[in-house]
N, C-alpha and C positions, 0 to 999 in steps of 0.2 A: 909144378903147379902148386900154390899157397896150398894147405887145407882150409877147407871150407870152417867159417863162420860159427859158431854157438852165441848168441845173444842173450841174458833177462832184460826186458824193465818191466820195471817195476812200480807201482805206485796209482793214483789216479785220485777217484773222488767228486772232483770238477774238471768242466772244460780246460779251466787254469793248467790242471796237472796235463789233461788226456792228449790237447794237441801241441804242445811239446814233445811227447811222447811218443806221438806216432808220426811227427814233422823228424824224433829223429831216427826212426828203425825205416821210414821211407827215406832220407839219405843216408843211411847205412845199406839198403839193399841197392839203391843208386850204383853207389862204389865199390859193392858185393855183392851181386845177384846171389849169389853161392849161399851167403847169409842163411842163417836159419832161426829165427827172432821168437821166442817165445813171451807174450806177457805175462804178469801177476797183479791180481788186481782184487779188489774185497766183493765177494758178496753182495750183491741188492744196490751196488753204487753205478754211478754210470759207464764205467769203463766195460762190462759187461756187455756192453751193448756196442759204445761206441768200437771198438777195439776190432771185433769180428769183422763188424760193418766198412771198416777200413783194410781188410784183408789180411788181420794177423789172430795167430793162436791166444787165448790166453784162458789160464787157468785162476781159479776163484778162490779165495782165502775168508776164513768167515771172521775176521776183524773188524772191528770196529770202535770208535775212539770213547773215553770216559763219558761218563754222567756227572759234569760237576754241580748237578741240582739235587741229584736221589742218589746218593752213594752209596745205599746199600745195593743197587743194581750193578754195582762196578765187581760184585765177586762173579759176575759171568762175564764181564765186560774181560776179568783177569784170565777167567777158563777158555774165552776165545781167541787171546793171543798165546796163550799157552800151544791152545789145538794149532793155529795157524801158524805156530812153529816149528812143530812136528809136520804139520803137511808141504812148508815151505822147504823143507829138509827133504823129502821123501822127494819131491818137486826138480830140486837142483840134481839131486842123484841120478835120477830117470835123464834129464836133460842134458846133465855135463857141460853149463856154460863155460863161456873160455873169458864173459868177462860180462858183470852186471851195474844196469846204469838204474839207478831210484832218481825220481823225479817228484818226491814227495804224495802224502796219503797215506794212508794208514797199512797200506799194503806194502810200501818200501820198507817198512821198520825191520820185521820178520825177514823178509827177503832178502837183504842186502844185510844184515845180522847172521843168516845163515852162510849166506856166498862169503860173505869176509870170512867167518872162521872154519868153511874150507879151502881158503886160502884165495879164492876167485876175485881180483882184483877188479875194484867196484870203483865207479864213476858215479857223483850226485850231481845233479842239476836244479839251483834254486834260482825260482822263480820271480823271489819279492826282495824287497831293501830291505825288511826283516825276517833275518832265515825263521823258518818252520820248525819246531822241536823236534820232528822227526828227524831232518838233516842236520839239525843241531848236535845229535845223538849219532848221528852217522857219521861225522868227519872227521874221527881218527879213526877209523877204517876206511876210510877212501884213501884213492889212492893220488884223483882227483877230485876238485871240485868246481864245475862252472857255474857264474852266477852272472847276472845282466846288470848286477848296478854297481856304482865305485864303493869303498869302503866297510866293504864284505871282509878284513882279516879283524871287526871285533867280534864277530861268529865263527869264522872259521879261520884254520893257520895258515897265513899268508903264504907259503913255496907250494901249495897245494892249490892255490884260485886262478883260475884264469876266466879271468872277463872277456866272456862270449855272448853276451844276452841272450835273449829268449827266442828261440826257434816259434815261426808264425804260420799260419795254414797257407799255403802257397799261393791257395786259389786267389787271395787277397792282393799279393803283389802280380799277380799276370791276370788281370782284370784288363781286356783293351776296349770296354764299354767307354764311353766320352760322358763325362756328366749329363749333358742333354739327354740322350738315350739312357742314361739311368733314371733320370725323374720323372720320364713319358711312363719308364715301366712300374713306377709307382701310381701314375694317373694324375701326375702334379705341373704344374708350370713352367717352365725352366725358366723364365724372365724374371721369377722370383726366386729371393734367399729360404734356403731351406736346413731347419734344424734337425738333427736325426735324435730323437730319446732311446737307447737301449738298456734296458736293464740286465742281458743275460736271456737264457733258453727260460729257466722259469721266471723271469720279471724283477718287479725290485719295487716294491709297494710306496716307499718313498716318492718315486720318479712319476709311478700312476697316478698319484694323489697329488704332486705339484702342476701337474695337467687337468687332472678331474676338478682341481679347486678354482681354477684360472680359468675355466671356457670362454670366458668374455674375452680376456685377453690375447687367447691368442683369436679370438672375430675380430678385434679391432689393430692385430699389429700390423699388418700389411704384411707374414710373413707363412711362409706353410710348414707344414710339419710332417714327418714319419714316424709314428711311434709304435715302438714295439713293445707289446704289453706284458710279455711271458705269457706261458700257455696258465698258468695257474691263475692268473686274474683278468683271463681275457674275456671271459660271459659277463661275469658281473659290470667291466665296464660297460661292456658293449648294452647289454640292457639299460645302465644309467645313460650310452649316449643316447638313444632310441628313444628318451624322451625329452631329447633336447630337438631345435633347429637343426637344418641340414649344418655339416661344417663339409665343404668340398676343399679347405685348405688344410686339411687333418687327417692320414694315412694311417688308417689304424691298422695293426697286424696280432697276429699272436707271437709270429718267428718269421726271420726271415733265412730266409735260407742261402739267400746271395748277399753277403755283407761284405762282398767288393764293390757290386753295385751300389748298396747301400751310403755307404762311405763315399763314393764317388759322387752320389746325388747332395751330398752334406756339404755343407760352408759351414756349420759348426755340429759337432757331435758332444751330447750329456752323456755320460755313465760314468758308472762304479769305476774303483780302481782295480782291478784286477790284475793281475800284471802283464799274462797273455793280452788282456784289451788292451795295456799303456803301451808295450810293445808292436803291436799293432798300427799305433795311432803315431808313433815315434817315424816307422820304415815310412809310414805314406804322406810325412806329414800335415796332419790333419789337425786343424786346433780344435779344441775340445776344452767342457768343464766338467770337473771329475766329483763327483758327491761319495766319498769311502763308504761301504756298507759300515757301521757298528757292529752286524752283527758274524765277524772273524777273529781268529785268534790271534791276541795280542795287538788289533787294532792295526796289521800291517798295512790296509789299504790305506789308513791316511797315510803312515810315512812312506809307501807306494806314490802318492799325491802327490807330498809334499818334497819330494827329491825332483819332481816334474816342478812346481812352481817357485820351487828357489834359484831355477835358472830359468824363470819366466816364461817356462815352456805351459804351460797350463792355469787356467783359473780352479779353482776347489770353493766348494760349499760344504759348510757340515751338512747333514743330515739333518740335524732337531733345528734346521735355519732354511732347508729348501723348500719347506711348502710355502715359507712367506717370501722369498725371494729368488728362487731359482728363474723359473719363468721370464720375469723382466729382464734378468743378467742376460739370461740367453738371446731377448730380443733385445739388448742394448748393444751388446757383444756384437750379432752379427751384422749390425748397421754400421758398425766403427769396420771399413774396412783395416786403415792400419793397423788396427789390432787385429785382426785375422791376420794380415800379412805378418806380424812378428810373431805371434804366437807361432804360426807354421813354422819360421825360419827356427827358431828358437826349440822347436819339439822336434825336427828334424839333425840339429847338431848331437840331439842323443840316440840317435838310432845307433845301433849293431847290426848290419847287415852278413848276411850268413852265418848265422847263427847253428843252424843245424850242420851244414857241410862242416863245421870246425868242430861240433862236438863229437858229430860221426868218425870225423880223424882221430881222434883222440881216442875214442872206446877201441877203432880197429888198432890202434898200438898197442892199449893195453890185452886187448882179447890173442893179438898174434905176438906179444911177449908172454904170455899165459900157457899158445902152442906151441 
């Protein structure tokens, strides 16, 4: 019988990094129940939370990324990756992985720094069309690297990539609700076209304010909506609607928690670029218009975007252009059926499906060429 399993990953921060991450330690015990998966994650971020809640270990590193606004606070910002070196070290000792996977955040840097230089053959998985400095920093130590979009060897060395794309929360693709039944369960029509807004778990201020500013318009499009607010700007809108007109074609949420259903009740989907979301919207395909947050590093959601709209797979709005035009795109868009039908076809030709089963193969080579 094989020996059992030793796993790290590592990394987190956002949704983006956490459900890749635990999409691939769930098909890694898939194929190794035996498995033994330890995460590492920073301090006060959300993989604290999400990580246990999904039914794995993980331990806490007190990292956290620069202040490029106050740099005189960056000589703690230097002593907590320092500390979170030393404890990342004491970490792998105790554990004895046999092989670790970063998946970017602030906690992969340490982590996957210490496991290379004891020798523990390490796997990165990036997420965006513009690698992350962390995994930028990590790829002569890997030993692989998988990424989800083409033209990933001017960040990293090309006999080391293999394009797997991005591992997706499952629940999403084994959804067998029928659109009708998904838009009774929001309280909406099904005879009508329906737009879904999601900004993300906490929102996207942008997205709420090209809705808050438009109320007329979306009374008079002849079209409904689900929008999810984020939990962080969900009272204040809901007091601004409270003193508006009823709108019974406008599904306001803070989170949803079923975004199979969601997705399924949608003829078009707005949000961020994310990559976890563009992958997403790639497996099931779903046409969508993508507005990139500004506010990430190195601006990767738009070239996230813009790898989706130069094969026609997507429409994009800047940001400092969607409170005066998002709105009508969206209701213009979903009355043009052929455009929905090509855009689908078109965001569909880039999917990567199985994404995690292929990365999991890969970590169990390198963890049982380790034992």
């Amino acid at each position: 019988m094989s020996k059992a399993l030793r796993i790290i990953i590592s990394g987190g921060g956002t949704g983006g990094h956490i459900f890749p991450a635990v999409s691939i330690a769930n098909a890694i015990k898939e194929k190794r129940p035996d498995a033994d998966i330890l995460f590492v994650g920073a301090l006060g971020r959300m993989e604290m939370q999400r990580v246990p809640a999904a039914g794995y270990k993980i331990e806490g590193l007190p990292i956290c990324g620069f202040d490029r606004k106050n740099l005189l606070k960056n000589f703690a910002v230097l002593y907590k990756i320092w500390k979170s070196q030393r404890m990342a070290k004491k970490i792998i000792r105790k554990f004895q992985p046999m092989a670790a996977v970063g998946v970017g955040g602030y906690a992969s840097g340490p982590t996957l720094n210490q496991c290379a230089a004891m020798g523990i053959p390490c796997l990165i998985q990036e997420q965006n069309s513009y690698a992350g400095v962390t995994n930028k920093l990590l790829a002569k130590k890997a030993q692989k690297i998988c990424v989800a979009y083409e033209g990933m060897e001017r960040f990293f060395p090309a006999e080391k990539i293999i394009l797997t794309g991005n591992p997706v929360r499952q629940a999403l693709l084994d959804t067998t609700v029928t659109r009708e039944e998904a838009i009774r369960q929001f309280g909406l029509d099904p005879a009508k076209k329906t737009i879904l807004f999601v900004g993300g778990s906490l929102g996207a201020r942008t997205l709420n304010e090209s809705i808050l500013q438009h109320l007329d318009l979306i009374k008079s499009s002849g079209m409904q909506f689900i929008w999810q607010t984020g939990k962080y700007y969900h009272a204040a809108i809901m007091e601004e609607l409270g003193k508006q007109d009823e709108l019974p074609m406008l599904k306001v949420t803070d989170f949803i928690s079923d975004m199979g259903a969601a997705y399924r009740a949608a003829d078009l989907v707005i949000s961020r670029a994310g990559a976890s979301s563009i992958s997403e919207f790639c497996l099931i395909g779903k046409p969508v218009i993508l507005v990139p947050s500004p506010n990430v590093a190195e601006d990767h959601q738009s070239k996230n975007a813009m790898a989706l709209v130069n094969k026609e797979a997507a429409l994009f709005v800047k940001d400092a252009e969607a409170h005066d035009t998002l709105l009508q795109l969206a209701i213009d868009t979903v009355k043009d059926e052929e455009k929905l039908k090509s855009l689908s076809a078109h965001i569909l030709t880039m999917a990567l499906p199985d994404s995690a089963n292929i990365i999991a193969d890969e970590v169990i080579r390198l963890a049982e060429g380790r034992s």
